[in-house]
N, C-alpha and C positions, 0 to 999 in steps of 0.2 A: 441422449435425451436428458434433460433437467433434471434430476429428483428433484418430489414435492419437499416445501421447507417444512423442517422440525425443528424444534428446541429440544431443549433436557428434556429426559425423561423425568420428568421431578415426582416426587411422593402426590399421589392425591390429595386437595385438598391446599398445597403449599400456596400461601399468599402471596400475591407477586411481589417479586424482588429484583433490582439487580445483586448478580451474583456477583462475589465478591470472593477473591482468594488467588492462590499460588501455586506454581509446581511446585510438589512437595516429596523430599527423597528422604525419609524417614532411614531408607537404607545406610546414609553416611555416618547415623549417629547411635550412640548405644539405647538398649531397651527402657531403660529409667529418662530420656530425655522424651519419648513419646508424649509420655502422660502431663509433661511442660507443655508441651507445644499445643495437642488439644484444649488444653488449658487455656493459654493465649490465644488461641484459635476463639475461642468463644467472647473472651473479652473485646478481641479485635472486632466479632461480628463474621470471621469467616463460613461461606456459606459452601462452598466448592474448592477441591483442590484437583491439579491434574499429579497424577502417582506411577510412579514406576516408568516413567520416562528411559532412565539412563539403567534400567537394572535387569537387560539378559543375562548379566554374568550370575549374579544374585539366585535369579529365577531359574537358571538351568547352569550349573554348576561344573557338569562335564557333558558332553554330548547322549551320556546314556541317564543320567541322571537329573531328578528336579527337586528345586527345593518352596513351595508354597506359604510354608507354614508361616513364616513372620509378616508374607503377602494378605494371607487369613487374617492375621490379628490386627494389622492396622486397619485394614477394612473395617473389620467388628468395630475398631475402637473409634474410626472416623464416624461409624454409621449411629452407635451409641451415643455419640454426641452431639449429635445432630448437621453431620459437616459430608455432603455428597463431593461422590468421588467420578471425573472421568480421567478413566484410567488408561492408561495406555498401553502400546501394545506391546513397547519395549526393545525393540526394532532398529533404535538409530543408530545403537554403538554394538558390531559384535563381537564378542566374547575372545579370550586369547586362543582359546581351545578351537575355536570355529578358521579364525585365520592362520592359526600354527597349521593345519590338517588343510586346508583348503585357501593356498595364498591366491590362487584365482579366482577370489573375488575381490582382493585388491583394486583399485580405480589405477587407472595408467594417464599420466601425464601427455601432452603431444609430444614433448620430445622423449617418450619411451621410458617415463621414471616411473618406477611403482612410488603410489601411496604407503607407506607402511604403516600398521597401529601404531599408538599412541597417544592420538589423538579424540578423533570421532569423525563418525561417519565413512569409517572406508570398508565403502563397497562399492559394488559395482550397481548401476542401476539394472542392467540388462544379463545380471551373473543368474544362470539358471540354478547353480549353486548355493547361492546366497538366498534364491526365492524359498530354497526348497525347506531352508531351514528357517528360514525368519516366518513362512507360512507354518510350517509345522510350531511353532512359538504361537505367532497368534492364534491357534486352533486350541490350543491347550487351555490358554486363557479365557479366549471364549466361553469353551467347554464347562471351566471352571466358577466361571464371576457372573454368568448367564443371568440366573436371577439374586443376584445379591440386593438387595435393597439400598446399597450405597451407589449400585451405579446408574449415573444418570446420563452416559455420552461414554463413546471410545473415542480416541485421542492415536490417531495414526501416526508411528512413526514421531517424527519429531523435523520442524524447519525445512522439508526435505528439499536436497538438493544444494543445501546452504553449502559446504564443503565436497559435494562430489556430483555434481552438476554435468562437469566434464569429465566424460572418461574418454581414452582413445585407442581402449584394448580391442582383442580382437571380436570379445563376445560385442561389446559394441561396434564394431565394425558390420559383423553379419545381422546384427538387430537395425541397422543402419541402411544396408544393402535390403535386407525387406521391407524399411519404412519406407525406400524410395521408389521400388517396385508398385508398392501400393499408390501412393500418390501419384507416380506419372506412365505406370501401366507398359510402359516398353520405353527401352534404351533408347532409343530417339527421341521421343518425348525430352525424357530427361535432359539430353544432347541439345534439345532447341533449350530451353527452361535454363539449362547453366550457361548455354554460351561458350560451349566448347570448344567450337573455331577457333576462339582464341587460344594461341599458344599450344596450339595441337595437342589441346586434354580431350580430346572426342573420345567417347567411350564406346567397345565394339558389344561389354556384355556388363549386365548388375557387377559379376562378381569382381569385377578390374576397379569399383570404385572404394574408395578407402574413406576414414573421415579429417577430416583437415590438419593432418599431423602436421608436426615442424616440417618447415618447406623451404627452398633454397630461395623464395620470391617470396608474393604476393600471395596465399590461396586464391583461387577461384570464390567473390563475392557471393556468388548464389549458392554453391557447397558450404560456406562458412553459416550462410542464413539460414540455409534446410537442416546444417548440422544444429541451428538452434533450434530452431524446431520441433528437429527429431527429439533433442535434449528434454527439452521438455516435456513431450509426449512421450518419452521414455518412464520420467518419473510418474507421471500425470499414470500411466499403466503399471506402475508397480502400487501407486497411489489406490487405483481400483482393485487389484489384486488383494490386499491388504481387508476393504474393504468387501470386497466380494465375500468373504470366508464370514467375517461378520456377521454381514446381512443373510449369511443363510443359517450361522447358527442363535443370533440375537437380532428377528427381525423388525423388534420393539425397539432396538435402543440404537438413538442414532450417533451417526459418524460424523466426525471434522477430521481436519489435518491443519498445524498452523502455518497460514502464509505469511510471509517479511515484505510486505508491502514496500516500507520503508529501502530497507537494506539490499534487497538485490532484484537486479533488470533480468535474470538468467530465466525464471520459471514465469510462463503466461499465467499468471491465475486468475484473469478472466474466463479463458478457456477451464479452468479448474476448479471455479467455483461452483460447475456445474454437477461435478461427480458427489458435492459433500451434501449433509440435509442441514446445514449452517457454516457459514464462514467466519475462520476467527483468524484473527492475525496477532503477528508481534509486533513491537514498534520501542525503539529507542531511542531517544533525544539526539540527532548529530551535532554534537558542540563543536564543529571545527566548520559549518555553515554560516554565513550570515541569515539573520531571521529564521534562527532555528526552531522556534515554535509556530511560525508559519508553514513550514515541514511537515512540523509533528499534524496540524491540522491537516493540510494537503492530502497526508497520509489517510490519517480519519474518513476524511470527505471520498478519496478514491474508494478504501475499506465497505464503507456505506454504500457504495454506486456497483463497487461488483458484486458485492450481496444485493443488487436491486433493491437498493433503499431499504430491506427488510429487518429486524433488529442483527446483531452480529455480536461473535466474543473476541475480546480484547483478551488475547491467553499470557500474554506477558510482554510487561515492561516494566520499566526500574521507579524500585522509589528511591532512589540517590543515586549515586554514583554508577558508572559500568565500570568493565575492567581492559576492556578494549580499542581503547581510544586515545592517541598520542599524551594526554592527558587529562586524568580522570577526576573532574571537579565535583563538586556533591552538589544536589538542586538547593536552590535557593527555598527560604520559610516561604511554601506557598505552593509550590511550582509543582510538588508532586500530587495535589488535591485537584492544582486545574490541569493538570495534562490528564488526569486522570476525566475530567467532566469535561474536557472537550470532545475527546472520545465518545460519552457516552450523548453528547450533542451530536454528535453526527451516530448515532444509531446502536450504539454497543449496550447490550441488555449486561453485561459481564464485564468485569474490571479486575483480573488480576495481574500476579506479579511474576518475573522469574527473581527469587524464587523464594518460601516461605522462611526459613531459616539459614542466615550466611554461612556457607561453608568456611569448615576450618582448614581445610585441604586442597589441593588443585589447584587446576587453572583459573576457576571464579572464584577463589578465595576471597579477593578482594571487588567482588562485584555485592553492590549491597541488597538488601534483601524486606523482609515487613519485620523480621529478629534480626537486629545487625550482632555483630561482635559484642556490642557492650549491653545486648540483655533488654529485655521490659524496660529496664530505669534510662530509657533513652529519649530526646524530645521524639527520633526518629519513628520508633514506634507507639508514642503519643501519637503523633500525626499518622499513622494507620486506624490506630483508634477511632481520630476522629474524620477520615474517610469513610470508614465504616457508617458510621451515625451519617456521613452526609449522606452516602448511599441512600440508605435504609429511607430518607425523608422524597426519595424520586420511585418512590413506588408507580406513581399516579402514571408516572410519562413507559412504566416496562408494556414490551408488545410496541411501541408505536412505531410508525415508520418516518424513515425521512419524509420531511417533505420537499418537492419538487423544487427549486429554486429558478429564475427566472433565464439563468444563463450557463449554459455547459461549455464545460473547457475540456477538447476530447483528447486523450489518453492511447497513446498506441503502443504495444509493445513493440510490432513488428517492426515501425519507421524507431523505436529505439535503438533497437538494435541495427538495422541496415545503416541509420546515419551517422553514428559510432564506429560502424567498422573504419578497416585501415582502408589506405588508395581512396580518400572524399577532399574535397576543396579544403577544410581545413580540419586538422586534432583537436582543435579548442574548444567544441561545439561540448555543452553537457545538453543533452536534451530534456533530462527530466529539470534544471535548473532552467532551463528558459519557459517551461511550461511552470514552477515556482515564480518566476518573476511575474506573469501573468495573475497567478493566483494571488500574491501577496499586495499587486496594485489593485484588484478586485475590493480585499480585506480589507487596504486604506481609504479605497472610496465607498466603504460601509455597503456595497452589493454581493448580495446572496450567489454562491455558483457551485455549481456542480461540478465535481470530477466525472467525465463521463468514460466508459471505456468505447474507444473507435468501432469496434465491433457490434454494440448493441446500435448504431446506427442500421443498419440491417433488420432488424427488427423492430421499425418504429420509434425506436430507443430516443430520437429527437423532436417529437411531437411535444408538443409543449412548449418548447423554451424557445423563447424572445430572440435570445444571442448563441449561437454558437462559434466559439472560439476555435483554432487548431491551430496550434503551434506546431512550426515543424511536421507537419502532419509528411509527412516523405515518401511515406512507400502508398500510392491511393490507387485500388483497381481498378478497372470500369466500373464495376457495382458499385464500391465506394463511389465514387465519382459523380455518378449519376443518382446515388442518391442525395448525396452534398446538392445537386442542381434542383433537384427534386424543392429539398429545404426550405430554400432559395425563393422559386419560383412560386409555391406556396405561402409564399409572406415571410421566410425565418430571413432572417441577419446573420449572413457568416464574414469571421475576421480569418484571414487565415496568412502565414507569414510565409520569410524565406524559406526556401529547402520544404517548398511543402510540393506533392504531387510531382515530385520528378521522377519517381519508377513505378514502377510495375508491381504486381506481386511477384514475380521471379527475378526483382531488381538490375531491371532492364529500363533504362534510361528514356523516357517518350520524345519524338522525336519532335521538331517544328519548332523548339523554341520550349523557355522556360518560362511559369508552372507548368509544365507540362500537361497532365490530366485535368487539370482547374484554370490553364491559361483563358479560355474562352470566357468561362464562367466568372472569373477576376476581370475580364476585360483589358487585360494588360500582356506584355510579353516583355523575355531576358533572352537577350543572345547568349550574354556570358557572364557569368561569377566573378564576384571582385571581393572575396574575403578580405577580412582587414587582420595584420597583424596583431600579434602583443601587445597593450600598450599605445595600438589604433581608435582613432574617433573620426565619427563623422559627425555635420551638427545637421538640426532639421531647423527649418522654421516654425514660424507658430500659426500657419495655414496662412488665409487670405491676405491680410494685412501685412504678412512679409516678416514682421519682426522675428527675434531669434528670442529662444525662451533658453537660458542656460542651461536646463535641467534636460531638454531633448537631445541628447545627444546618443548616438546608435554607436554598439562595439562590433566586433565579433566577423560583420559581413553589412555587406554592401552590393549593389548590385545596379548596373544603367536602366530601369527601366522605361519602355516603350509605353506609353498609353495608347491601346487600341480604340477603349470605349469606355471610359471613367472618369470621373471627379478626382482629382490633385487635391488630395489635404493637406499634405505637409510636404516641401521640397527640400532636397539638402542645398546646405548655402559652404559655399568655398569647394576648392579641392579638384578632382578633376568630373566628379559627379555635380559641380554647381548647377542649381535652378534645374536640376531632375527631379521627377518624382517621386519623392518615398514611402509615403501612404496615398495611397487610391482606394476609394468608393463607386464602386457600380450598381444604379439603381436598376434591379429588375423587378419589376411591374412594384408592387408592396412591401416586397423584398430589398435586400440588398448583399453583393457581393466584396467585403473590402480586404484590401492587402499591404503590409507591413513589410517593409522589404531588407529591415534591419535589426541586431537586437537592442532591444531601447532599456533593459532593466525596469527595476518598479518604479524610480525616479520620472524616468520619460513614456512609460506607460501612464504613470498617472498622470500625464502634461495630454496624452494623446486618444484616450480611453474613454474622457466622457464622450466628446463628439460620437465614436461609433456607440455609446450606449445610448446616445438620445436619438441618434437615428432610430436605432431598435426599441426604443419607448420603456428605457431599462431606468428606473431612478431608485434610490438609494431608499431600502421602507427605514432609515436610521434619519435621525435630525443629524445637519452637519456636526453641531456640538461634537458628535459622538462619535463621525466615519472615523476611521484610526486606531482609534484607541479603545472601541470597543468590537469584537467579533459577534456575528447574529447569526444564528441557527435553526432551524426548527424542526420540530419531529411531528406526528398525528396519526390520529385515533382514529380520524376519517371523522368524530364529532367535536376534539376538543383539537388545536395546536399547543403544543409544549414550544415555547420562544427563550430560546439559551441565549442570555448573553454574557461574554466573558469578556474581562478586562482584561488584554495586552500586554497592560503596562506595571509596572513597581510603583503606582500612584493609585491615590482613591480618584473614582471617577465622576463629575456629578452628573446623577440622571435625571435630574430635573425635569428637563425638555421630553421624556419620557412619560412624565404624570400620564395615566388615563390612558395612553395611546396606543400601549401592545397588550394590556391583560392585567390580571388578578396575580401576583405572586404566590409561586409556589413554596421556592425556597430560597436564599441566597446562600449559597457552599463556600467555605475552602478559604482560600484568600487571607491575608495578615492583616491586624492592626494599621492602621493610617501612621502610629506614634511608632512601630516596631513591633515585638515580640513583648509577650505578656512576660510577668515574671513569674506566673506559674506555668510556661511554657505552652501554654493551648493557642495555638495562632487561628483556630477558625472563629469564622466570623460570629458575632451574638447581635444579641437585640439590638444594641447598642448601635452598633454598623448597618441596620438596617434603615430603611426610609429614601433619601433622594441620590446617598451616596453608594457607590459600590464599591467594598474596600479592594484594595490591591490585590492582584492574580486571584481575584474572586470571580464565581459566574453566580449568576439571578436567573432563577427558570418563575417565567412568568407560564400561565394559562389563559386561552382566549380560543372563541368559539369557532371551530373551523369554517373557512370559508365555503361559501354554498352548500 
């Protein structure tokens, strides 16, 4: 069941704000650095820190021993200064004393390696072990921080699952053996669901099943998927556990856990987003992407859509550099104010960092921080400064929700993961990158879209929107399925591409011909897959008129198809596919069903994109001027809309063509000089910058009155 949504528990009376702040481990540094850092804390404008993340060892010393006392005093001295704490439970990393005395809760590799400390995060998710003592920790805490006045949220745990996601011990093996029990109720079941004929894996009882250890072949495809599965609703139930203890001793103050939107396929937190009373995620720049801030929004935009459009926290990202990344470049003047407000464009009431002060030690030594190394007298923490102030001036837009946008682009974990696995027509496939190329040809042709998750389609979740997109949509049930027809046949516009609807929910392959589940509903059929190589292309035309547009050109896959019942928009020209169809449109009644049969990148998406958006009566609310180069957003009150626009580019933008047309400004944030860097180091934007231009990696929140 949902929990209802909550935010902070904030002080009565507090003026809304977004919150603003960092994880903060006061633990690494000595007692006279505190009274710096609240210090800075206030100049910066910090409002919230998340505390005691990494510090079991800290807090309970030896097994029979604890130690609270320096935990007491930065509370005090956070709450004295006006800086709310959600604190954490302390749970991610544990203790030497916990794994020396009890090495079974170690994580087991498939091929049979223990995890050993060192690190973080090794445990077991399914160690009864591990629960017993990380529950008896958060019970203490609770106990203790209950009504403190600094806390305004617990903080579970920490990224969970991020390094021990996969375990393939035996406690997971038997936690594995009851999740499958449950789900398919008797060993035949199961037996039809995996497909065990094959290669005489039939199984005669639960206990004969293992989880998908090193194997001398292939595993078993639908073992590998349910082992994901499990995997997460492993965590997903230590997640509640954690929580559970909470909610009965603080049933005022609510929970989160932070999700890695971004960074990892392993954990559904669609499905997870429902255990928390707010969703906060982390999110770090991938510089080794192309259109890596297309990413960072991607991310945002999905963040937003699993929290059901509802405000969300941003619990940590970088203000410069990380330290995990084949090479670790610092942001450019500018980049960390708008990554920081695109975020809160797509829905984040909270903007913090990991993490408040850079460690002098460790592995994140060199990951930077709102204090870097070189102290206050930094431009670096200048520019937290004057985040802060941007902040503080978007009071107006805290509480709003996303607003709707005219087209969803639906998100699946489950076909992630199934069309990723090994033994599929081709390795080359990244699925969340083909569902980016979609989004960022969106971005260039200035139209508003939604990340949706596949799932809230079940619930109505597509009522509203014009266009729905699915890329690689793969694994579709019959329910999926038939609600996708549903869409359809009610007026909606679905695009949906190769490798969509070819299995099942127990990824079993539909038989009759490919799409499988949507073949009908597409009006088209595939005998057989014609993946393209390496370094493969195929070209398209430019629809009716025949010509070839250079920029069309499909990678990755290819495929002959059959037109049962459809409109030919684009056919491929040369090869042994010549003058076949590549994109098809089938009009049902008001509706329309179209299909993509290659990956075309943002270059040939945007050559092949508008036609299906003007079918679906989808136009750009941006003057051309500006598709490209500026991103549009918007959030609402249900009275006013908040309209974020951010500039893309390392260039001032002119918004001319904008006079009068979206609103009243609220504020223009962030963003560098047109000429460079000031010589007193302040690169946000001023008076000066304001009027028709909008300076470089700057966003403009205009106000305008909601519709109807």
């Amino acid at each position: 069941m949902t929990r209802p949504y909550r935010w902070l528990r904030l002080p009565e009376g507090t003026a809304p704000r977004i919150e603003f702040g960092a994880d903060y481990n006061p633990d690494q540094w000595p007692r006279e650095v505190w009274d710096d850092d609240v210090r800075l804390m206030r100049e910066a404008g910090v409002t919230t820190v998340s505390l005691a993340i990494f510090s079991w060892a800290q807090i309970q010393p030896t097994a029979d021993t604890w130690d609270f006392a320096w935990l007491d005093e930065i509370m005090d001295l956070l709450h004295a200064n006006g800086i709310s704490v959600d604190l954490a439970t302390a749970t991610a990393s544990p203790p030497a004393w916990l794994s020396t005395a009890h090495p079974e809760i170690l994580p087991v590799t498939a091929e049979g390696a223990t995890l050993w400390p060192g690190g973080r995060q090794h445990w077991r998710p399914t160690s009864p072990v591990f629960r017993e003592h990380a529950l008896r920790l958060v019970t203490a805490l609770a106990e203790r921080y209950a009504d403190h006045p600094a806390l305004v949220a617990w903080h579970v745990n920490n990224e969970l699952g991020c390094h021990n996601f996969y375990d393939y011990s035996n406690d997971a093996a038997d936690a594995f053996r009851t999740w499958l029990a449950e789900r398919y109720g008797t060993v035949e079941a199961l037996n039809a669901a995996w497909g065990t004929a094959f290669w005489s894996q039939r199984y005669s009882a639960f206990e004969e099943v293992l989880p998908p250890r090193l194997a001398a072949s292939f595993p078993n495809p639908t073992q590998q998927l349910d082992f994901r599965r499990f995997s997460s609703d492993a965590l997903k139930d230590y997640l509640r556990a954690e929580r559970d203890v909470l909610d009965r001793i603080t049933p005022d103050v609510p929970v989160t856990t932070n999700f890695m939107l971004s960074g990892s396929k392993n954990m559904d937190y669609t499905d997870w987003a429902d255990e928390v009373d707010f969703v906060a995620n982390d999110h770090y720049v991938l510089s080794w992407l192309d259109r890596e801030r297309d990413e960072l929004s991607f991310s945002a935009n999905l963040t937003g859509n699993i929290a059901r459009r509802r405000p969300w926290f941003l619990m940590e990202h970088s203000t410069s550099a990380v330290n995990w990344q084949p090479v670790n470049a610092p942001k450019k003047p500018g980049e960390m104010a708008r990554d920081s407000l695109v975020h809160v464009a797509h829905g984040a009431d909270a903007v913090c960092f990991f993490q408040w002060r850079q460690s002098a030690a460790g592995a994140e030594k060199f990951h930077s921080a709102m204090v870097p190394h070189g102290g206050e007298d930094t431009r670096l923490f200048r520019d937290v400064v004057a985040l802060g102030q941007d902040l503080r001036a978007l009071s107006a837009v805290v509480g709003a929700d996303r607003a709707q946008a005219p087209v969803a682009l639906l998100f699946d974990y489950e076909s992630w993961w199934a069309v990723e696995a090994d033994s599929h027509p081709t390795s080359l496939l990244s699925y969340r990158q083909e569902l980016r190329a979609w989004y960022s040809a969106l971005l260039d042709l200035g139209v508003r879209v939604d990340v949706v998750p596949a799932s809230h389609a079940a619930d109505s979740g597509l009522d509203g929107y014009a266009m729905v997109i699915a890329p690689v949509l793969h694994l579709v049930s019959q329910d999926r399925a038939e609600r996708l027809r549903s869409y359809v046949e009610g007026g909606g516009h679905l695009v949906a591409t190769y490798l969509s609807g070819i299995v099942d929910e127990n990824d079993h392959a539909y038989l009759g011909g490919y799409p499988g589940a949507l073949r009908d509903l597409l009006g088209v059929r595939v005998e057989e897959f014609a993946p393209l190589a390496a370094g493969e292309t195929v070209t398209l035309d430019d629809g009716p008129t025949g010509s070839v547009w250079s920029d069309t050109t499909g990678t990755l896959w290819s495929e002959p198809v059959d037109v049962l019942e459809a409109d030919v928009l684009r056919r491929y020209v040369g090869g042994e596919l010549d003058g076949g169809a590549a994109v098809t449109r089938r009009t049902v009644g008001s509706g329309s069903a179209a299909y993509v049969s290659t990956s075309l990148g943002v270059d040939g998406l945007t050559a092949v994109v508008p036609e299906l958006l003007e079918a679906a009566g989808v136009a750009s609310e941006l003057p051309e001027s500006l598709r490209g180069t500026v991103e549009l957003a918007v959030r609402t009150d249900g009275e006013r809309e908040f309209v974020f626009l951010v500039n893309r580019t390392a260039e001032p933008v002119d918004l001319t063509d904008l006079t009068d047309v979206l609103g009243t400004e609220v504020a223009t944030l962030g963003g560098v000089r047109a000429g460079g860097d000031d010589d007193d180091g302040d690169d946000s934007a001023g008076e000066d910058d304001r009027g028709s231009e909008l300076p470089p990696r700057a966003v403009r929140v205009l106000q305008r009155p909601a519709e109807g």
